[in-house]
N, C-alpha and C positions, 0 to 999 in steps of 0.2 A: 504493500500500500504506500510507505512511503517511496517508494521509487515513482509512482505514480502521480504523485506527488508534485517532485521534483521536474516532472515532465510539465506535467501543467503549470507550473510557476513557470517554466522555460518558455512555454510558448506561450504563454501571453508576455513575458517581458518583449521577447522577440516582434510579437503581435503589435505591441506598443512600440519599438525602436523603429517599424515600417512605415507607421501611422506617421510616426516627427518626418521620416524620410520625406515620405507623400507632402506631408503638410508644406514642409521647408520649399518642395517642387513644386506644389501649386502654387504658394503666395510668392513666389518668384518669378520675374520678367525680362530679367536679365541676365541670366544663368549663361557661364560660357561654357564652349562643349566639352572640355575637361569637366569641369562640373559636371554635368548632365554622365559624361561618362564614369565619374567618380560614384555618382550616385546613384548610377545604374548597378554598379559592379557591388556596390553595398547589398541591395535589393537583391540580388541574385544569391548575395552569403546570405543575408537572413532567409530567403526561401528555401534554399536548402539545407540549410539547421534544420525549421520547420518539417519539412517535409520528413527529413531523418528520426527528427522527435514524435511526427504520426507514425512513423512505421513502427518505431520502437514502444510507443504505446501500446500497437496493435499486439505485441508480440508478448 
């Protein structure tokens, strides 16, 4: 149980460090493409945590 635990605190922190991501991308208009590229490449590590934390959930 606590393992289970630890998963779901993991993926909502994760859940929430996407959300600041998003946030930071929309309310910005002037992002250059290093940025855009930086903050894509972010986006891609936290979904794949995620994704590793559902399977390991599942299992």
């Amino acid at each position: 149980m606590a393992k289970k635990n630890k998963i779901e605190i993991a993926l909502e922190y994760y859940t929430k460090k996407g959300a600041e991501i998003l946030n930071t991308v929309n309310s910005r208009n002037n992002l250059t493409a290093d940025e855009i590229i930086h903050f894509g490449e972010e986006m891609a590590i936290l979904e794949y945590k995620m994704t590793a934390l559902e399977v390991a959930k599942e299992s």
